[in-house]
MMTF fields as JSON, N, C-alpha, C and O atoms, coordinates in Angstrom:
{
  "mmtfVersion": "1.0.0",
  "mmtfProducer": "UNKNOWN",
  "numBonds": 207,
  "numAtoms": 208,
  "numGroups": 52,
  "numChains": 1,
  "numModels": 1,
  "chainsPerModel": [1],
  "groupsPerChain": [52],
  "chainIdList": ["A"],
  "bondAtomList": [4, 2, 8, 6, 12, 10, 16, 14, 20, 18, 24, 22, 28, 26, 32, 30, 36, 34, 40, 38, 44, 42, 48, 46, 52, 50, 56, 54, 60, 58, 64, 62, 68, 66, 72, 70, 76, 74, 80, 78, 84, 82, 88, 86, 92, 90, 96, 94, 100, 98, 104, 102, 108, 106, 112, 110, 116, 114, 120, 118, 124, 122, 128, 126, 132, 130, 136, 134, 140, 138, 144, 142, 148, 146, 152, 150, 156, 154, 160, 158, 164, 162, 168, 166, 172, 170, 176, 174, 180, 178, 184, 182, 188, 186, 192, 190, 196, 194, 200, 198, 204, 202],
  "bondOrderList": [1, 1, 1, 1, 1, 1, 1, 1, 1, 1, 1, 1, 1, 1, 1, 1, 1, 1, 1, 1, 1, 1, 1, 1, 1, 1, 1, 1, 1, 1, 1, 1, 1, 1, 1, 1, 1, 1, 1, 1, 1, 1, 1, 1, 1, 1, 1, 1, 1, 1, 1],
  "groupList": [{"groupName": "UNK", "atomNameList": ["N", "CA", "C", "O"], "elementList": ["N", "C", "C", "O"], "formalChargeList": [0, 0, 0, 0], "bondAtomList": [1, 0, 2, 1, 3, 2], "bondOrderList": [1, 1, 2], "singleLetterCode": "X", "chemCompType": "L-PEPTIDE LINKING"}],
  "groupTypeList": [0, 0, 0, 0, 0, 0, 0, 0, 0, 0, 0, 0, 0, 0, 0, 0, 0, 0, 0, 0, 0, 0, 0, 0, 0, 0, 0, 0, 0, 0, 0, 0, 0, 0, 0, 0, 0, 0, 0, 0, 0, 0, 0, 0, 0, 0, 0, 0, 0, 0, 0, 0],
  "groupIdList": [1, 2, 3, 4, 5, 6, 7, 8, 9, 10, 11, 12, 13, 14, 15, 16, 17, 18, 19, 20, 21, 22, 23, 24, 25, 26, 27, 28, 29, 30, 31, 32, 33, 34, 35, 36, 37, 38, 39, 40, 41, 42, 43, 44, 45, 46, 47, 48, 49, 50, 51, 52],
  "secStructList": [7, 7, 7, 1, 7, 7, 1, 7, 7, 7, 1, 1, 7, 7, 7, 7, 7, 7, 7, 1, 5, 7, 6, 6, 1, 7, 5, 7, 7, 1, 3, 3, 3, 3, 3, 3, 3, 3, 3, 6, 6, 3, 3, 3, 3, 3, 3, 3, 3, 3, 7, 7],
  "xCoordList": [0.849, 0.0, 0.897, 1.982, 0.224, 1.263, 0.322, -0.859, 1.164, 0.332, 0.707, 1.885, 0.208, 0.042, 0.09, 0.92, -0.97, -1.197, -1.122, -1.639, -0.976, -1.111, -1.368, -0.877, -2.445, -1.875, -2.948, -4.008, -2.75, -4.105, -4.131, -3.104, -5.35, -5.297, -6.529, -7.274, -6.273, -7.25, -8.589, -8.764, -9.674, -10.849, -10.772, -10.419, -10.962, -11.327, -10.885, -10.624, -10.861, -10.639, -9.321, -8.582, -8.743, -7.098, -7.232, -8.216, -5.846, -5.479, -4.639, -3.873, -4.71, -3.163, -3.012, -3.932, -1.839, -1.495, -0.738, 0.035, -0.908, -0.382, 0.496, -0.004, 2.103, 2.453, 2.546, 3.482, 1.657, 2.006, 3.039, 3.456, 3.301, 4.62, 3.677, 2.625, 3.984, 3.992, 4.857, 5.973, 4.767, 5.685, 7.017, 7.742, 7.563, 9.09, 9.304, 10.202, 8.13, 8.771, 8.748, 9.125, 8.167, 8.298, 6.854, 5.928, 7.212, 5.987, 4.98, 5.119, 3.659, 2.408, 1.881, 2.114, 0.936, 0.917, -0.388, -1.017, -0.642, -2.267, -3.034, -2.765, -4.155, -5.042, -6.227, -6.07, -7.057, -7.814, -7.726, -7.873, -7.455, -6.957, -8.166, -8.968, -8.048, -9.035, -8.162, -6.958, -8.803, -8.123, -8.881, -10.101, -8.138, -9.327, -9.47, -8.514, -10.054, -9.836, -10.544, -11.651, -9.822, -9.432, -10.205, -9.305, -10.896, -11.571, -12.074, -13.225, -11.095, -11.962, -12.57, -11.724, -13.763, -14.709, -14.599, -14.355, -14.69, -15.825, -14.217, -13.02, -14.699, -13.952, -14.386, -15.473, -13.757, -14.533, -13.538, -12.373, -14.016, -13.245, -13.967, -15.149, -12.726, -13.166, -12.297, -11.427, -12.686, -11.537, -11.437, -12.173, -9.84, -9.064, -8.551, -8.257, -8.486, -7.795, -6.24, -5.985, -5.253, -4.21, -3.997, -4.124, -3.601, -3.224, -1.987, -1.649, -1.365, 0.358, 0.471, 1.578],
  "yCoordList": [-1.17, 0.0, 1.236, 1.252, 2.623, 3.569, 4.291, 4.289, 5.242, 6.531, 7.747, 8.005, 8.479, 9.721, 10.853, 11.749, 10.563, 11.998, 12.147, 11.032, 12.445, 12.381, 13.76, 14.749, 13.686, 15.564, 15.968, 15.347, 17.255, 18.242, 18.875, 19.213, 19.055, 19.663, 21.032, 20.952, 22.202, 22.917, 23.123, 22.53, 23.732, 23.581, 23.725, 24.771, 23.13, 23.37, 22.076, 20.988, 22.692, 21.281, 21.041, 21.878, 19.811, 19.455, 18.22, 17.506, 18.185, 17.468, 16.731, 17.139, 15.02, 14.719, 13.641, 12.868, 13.605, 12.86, 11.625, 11.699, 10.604, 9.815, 9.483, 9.665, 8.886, 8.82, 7.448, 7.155, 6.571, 5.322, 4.107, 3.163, 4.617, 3.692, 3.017, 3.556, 1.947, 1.648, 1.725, 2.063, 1.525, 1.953, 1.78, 2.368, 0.915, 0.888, 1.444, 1.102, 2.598, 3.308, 2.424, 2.957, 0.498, 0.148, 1.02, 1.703, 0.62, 0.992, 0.168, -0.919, 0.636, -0.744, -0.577, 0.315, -1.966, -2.134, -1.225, -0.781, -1.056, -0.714, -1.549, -2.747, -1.008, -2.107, -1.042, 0.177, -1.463, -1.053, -1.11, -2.197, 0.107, -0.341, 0.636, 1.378, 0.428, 0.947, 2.36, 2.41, 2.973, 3.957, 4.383, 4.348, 4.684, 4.709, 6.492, 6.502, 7.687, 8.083, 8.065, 7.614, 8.52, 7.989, 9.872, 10.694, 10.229, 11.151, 11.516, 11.783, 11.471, 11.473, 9.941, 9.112, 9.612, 8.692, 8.204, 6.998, 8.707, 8.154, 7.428, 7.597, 6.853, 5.844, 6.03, 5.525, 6.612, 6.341, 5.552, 5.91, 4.667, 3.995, 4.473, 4.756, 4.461, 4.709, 3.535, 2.837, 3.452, 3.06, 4.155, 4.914, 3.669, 4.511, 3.339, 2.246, 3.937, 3.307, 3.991, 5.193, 2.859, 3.485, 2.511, 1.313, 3.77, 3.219, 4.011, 5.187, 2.705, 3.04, 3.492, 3.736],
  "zCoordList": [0.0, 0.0, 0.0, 0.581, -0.91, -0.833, -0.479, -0.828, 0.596, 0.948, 0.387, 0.633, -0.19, -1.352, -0.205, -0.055, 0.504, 1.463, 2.724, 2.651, 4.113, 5.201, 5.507, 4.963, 6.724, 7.535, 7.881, 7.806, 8.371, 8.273, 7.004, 6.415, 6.542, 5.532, 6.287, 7.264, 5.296, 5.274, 4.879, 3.815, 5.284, 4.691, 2.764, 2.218, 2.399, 0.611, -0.02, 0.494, -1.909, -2.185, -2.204, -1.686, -2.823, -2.589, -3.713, -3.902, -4.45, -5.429, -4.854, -3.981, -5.476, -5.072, -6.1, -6.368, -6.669, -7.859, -7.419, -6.464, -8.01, -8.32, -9.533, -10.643, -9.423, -10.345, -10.854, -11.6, -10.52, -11.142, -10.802, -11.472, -9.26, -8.28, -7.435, -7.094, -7.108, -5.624, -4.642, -5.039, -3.401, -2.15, -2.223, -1.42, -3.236, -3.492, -4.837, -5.605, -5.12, -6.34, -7.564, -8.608, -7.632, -8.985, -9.841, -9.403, -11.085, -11.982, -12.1, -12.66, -11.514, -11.742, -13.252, -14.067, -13.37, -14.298, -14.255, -13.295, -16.106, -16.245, -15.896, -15.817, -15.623, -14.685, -13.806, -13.878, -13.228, -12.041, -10.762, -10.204, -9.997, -8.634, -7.859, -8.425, -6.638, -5.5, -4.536, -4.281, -4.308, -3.715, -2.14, -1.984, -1.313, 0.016, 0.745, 1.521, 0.84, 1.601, 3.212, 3.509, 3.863, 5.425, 5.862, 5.69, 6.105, 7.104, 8.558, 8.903, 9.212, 10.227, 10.699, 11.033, 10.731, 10.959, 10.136, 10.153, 9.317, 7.886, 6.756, 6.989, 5.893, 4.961, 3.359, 3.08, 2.404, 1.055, -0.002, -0.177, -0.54, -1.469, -2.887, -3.084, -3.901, -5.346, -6.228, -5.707, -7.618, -8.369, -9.644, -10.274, -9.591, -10.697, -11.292, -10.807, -12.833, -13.885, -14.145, -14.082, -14.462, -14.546, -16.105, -16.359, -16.956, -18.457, -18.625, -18.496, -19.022, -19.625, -20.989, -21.469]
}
């Protein structure tokens, strides 16, 4: 698992990119992966497509 973001953030919106690594920096493949954000309480999962 790689973590992209940690922290406080401020009220508004916020971007955060991914470049296509996992946690040791290799290159994943294209494919469909799941992404989670972590709020507080609350939990939201999405999926993203990653094409090479």
């Amino acid at each position: 698992m790689k973590r992209l973001a940690q922290g406080l953030f401020p009220v508004g919106r916020h971007v955060v990119k991914w470049d296509g690594t996992d946690a040791d920096g290799r290159q994943m493949a294209s494919g469909v992966y799941v992404i989670r954000l972590a709020v507080r309480s609350s939990d939201t999962t999405r999926k993203v497509v990653l094409l090479r």
